[in-house]
C-alpha positions as CSV (number, residue, x, y, z in Angstrom):
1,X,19.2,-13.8,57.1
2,X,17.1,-12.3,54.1
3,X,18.0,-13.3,50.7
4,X,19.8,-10.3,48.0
5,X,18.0,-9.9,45.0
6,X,19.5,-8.1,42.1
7,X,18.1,-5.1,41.1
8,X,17.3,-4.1,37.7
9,X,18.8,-1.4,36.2
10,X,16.5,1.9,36.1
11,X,15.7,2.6,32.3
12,X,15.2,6.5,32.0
13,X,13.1,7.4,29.1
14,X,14.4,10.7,26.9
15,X,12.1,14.2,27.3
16,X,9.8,14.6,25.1
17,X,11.3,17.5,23.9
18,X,14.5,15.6,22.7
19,X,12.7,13.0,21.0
20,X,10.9,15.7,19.4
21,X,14.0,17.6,18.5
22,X,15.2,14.2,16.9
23,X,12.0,13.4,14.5
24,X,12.4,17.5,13.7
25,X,16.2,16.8,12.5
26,X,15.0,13.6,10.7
27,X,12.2,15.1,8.9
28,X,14.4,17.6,7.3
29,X,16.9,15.5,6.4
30,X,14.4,13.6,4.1
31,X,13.4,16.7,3.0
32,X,17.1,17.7,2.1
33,X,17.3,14.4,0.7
34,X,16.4,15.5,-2.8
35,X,19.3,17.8,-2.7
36,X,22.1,16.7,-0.9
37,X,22.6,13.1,-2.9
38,X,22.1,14.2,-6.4
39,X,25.2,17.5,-5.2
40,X,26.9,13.9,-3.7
41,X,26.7,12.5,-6.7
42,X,27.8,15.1,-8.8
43,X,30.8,16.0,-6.8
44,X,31.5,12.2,-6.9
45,X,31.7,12.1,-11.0
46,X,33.4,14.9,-10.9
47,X,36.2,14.2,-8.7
48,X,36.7,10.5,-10.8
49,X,36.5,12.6,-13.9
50,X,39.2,14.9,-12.7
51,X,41.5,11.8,-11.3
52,X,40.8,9.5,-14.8
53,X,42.0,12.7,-17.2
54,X,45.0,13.8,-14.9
55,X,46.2,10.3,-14.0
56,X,46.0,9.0,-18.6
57,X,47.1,12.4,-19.2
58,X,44.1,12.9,-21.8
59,X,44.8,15.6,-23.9
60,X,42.8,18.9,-22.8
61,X,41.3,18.9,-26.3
62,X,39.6,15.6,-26.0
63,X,38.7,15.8,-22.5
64,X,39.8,19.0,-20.5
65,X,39.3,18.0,-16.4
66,X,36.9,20.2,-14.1
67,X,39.7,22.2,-12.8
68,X,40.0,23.8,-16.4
69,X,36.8,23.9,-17.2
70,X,35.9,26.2,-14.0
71,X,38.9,28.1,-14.6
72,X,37.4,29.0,-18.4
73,X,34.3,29.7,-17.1
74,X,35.5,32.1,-14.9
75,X,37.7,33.9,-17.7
76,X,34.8,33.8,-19.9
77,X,32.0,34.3,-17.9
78,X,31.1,37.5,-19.0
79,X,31.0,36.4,-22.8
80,X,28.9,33.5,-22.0
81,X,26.0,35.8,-20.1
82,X,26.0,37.8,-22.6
83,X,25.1,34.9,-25.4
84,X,22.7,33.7,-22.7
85,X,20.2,36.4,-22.6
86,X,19.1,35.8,-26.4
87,X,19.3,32.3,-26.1
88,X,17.0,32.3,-22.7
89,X,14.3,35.1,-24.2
90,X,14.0,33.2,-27.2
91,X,13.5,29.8,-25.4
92,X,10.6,31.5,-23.3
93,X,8.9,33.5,-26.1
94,X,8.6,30.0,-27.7
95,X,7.3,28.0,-24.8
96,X,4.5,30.8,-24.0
97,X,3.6,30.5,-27.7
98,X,3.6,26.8,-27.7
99,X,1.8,26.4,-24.4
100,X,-1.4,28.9,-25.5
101,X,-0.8,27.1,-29.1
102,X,-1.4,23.4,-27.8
103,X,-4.0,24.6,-25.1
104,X,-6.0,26.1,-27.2
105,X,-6.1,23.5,-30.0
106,X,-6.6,20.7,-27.4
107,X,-9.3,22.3,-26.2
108,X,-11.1,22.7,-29.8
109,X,-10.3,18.9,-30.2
110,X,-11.9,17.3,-26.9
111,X,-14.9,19.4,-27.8
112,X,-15.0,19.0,-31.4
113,X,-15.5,15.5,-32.5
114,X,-14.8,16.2,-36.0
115,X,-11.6,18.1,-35.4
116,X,-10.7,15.6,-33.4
117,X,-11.1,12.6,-36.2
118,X,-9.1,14.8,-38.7
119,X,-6.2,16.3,-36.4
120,X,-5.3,14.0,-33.4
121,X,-4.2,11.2,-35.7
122,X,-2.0,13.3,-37.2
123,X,-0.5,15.0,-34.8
124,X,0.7,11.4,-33.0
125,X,2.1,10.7,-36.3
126,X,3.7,14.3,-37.2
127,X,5.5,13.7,-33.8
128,X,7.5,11.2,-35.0
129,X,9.3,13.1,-37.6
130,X,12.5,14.1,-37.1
131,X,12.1,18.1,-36.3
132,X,15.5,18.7,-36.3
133,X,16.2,17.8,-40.3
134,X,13.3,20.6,-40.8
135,X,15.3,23.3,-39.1
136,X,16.9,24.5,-42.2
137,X,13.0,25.6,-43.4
138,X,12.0,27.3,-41.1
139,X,16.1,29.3,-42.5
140,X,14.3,29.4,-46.0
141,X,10.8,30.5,-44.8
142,X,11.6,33.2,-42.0
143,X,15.4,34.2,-42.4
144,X,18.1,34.0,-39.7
145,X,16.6,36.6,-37.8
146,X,15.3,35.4,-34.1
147,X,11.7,34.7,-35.5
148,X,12.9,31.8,-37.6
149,X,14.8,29.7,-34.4
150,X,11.6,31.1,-32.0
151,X,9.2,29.6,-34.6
152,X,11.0,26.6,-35.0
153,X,11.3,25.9,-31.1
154,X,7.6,26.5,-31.1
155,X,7.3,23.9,-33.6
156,X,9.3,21.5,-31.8
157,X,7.6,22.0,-28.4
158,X,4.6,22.6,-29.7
159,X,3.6,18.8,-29.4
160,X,4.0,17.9,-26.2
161,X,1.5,20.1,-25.3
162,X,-1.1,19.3,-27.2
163,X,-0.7,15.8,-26.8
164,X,-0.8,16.0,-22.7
165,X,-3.4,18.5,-22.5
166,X,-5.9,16.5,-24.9
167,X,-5.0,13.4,-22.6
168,X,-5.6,15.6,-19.5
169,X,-9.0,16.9,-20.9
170,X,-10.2,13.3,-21.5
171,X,-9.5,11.7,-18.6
172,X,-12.0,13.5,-16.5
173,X,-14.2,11.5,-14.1
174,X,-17.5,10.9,-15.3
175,X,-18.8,11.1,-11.7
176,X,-18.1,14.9,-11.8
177,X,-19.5,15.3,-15.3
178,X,-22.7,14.3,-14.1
179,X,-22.7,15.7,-11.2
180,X,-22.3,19.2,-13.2
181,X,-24.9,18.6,-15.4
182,X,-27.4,17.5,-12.6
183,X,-26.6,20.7,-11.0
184,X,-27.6,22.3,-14.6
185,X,-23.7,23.8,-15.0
186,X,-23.1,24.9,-18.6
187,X,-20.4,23.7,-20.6
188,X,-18.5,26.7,-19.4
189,X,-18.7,26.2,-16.2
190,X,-18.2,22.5,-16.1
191,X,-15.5,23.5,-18.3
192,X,-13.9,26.3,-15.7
193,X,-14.3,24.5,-12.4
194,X,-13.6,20.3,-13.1
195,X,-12.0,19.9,-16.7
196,X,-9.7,22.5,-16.8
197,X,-8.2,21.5,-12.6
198,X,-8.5,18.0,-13.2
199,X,-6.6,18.2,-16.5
200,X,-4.0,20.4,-15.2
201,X,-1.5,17.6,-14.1
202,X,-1.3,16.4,-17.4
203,X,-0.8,20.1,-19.2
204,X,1.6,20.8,-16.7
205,X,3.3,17.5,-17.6
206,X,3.7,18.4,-21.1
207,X,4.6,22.2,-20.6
208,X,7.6,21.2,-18.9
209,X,8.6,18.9,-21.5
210,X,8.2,22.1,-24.1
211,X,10.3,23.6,-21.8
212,X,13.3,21.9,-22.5
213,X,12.3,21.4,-25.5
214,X,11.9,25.2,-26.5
215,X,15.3,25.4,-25.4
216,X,16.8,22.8,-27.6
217,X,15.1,24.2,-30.2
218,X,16.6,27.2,-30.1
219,X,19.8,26.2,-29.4
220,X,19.8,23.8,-33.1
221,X,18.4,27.0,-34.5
222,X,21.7,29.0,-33.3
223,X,23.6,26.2,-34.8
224,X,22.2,26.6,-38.1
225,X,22.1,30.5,-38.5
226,X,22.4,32.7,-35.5
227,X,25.2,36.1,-35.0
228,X,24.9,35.5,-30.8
229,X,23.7,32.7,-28.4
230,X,25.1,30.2,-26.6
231,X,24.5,27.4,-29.4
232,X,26.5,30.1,-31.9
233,X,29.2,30.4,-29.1
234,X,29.2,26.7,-28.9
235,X,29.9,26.5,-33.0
236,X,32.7,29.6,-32.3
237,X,34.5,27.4,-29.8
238,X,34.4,24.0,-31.7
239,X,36.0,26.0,-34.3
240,X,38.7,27.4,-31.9
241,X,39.1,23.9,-30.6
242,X,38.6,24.8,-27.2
243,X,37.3,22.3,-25.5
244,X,37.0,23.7,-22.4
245,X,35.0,26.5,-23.1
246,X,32.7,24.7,-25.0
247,X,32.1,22.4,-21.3
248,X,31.2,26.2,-19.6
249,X,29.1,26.6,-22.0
250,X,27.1,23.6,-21.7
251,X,27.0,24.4,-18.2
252,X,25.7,27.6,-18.4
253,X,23.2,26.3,-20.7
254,X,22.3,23.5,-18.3
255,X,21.6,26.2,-15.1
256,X,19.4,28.2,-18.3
257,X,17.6,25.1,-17.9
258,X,17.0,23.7,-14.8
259,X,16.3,27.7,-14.3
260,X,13.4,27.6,-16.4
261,X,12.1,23.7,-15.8
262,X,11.9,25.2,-11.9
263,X,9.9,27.9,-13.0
264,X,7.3,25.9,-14.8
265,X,7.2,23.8,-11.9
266,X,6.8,26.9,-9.6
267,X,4.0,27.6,-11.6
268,X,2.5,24.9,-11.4
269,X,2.2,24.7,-7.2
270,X,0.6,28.2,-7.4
271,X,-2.2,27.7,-10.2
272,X,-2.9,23.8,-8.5
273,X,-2.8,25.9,-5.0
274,X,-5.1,28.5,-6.3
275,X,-7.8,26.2,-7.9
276,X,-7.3,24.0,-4.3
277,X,-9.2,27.3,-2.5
278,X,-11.6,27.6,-4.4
């Protein structure tokens, strides 16, 4: 009589094209990632915010709830694009005059050592003033036509530029300097093809700082003097006490702004991709 041994169980290994199909549906949910927990998120506060107002019964002047705020936004929608399209030009014309502005002048100081001694200590110091008390100058100077609120959101994101790109242009590696000049590259070219690529991280860090900042700019020039915008819709609304449109209009003013922040980013994959073929 022969003995019975128990027989293990057969383990059957998944195709290859399922475990495929699984590291496929991971890999894009860590690419969704990004996305899907800050829209959590934000549907999270907003459903607590909505709950908190409605079960205090917080007055809809203090703190209207998200219901009412979507149900102004929709009733004044069409008010609030039409304040957006100054409000968004203006913010742009002063970024693109800020960017060449601080490019340009950071690129006179990281080649001109004198410049350099009698500017760049007082830029770092001019940044710390508080811009926003010398708004009403730029009223006294220029008006309250667009070119005083463009000017002055030039001057406030005018800095960050400057700053990031003189950083960018100094932290170059001194391995590809040399290399450059044992190949007998002129300034121009070393200039073109390994300062300028290997600076652009940091200029492309501050332009998207002026970004927002251009658009701040504008919007405390609006408050001060302005006959359209969404900063002088803001300072109609406060006036009207209406809370809730004053949330749309923040709103609109945020998607303005992550608009435009997107775009300098944009921007910046293509010109890094470009210089990457080269």
């Amino acid at each position: 009589m022969t003995a019975e041994y128990p027989v293990a169980p057969r383990i059957v290994a998944p195709p290859v094209w399922q475990i495929g199909k699984a590291l496929l549906a991971e890999r894009r949910l860590q690419q969704l990632r990004p996305v899907i927990l800050p829209a959590l998120t934000a549907a999270a506060v907003l459903l607590a915010w909505q709950i908190v107002v409605t079960a205090l019964r917080v007055p809809a002047v203090i703190l209207p709830p998200p219901v009412e705020i979507a149900h102004e936004l929709w009733r004044v929608l069409p008010a609030l694009l039409h304040h957006a399209v100054p409000t968004t030009l203006d913010s742009v014309m002063a970024f693109f005059t800020a960017s060449a502005l601080g490019i340009g002048l950071a690129i006179v100081i990281t080649y001109s050592p004198f410049v350099r001694d009698m500017l760049y200590p007082n830029l770092v110091l001019f940044q710390l003033i508080p811009k926003v008390a010398l708004a009403p100058l730029f009223v006294v100077w220029l008006g309250i036509s667009s070119e005083s609120r463009v000017a002055f959101a030039t001057f406030v994101s005018f800095f960050p530029v400057v700053i990031s790109a003189v950083v960018g242009f100094a932290n170059i590696e001194a391995s590809a300097m040399r290399l450059c000049r044992s190949l007998t590259a002129t300034e121009w070219q070393s200039f073109v093809m390994v300062r300028f690529p290997f600076a652009l991280p940091a200029i492309f860090s501050g332009m998207k700082i002026a970004m927002t900042m251009a658009v701040i700019g504008v919007i405390i020039g609006e408050f001060i003097s302005a006959k359209a915008g969404l900063g002088f819709y803001i300072l109609y609304a406060s006036s009207r006490m209406e809370t809730a449109v004053i949330f749309a209009a923040l709103l609109v003013l945020c998607v303005i702004g992550v608009a435009l922040f997107g775009a300098v980013a944009l921007a910046e994959g293509l010109v890094r991709r470009s210089y990457g073929r080269r």
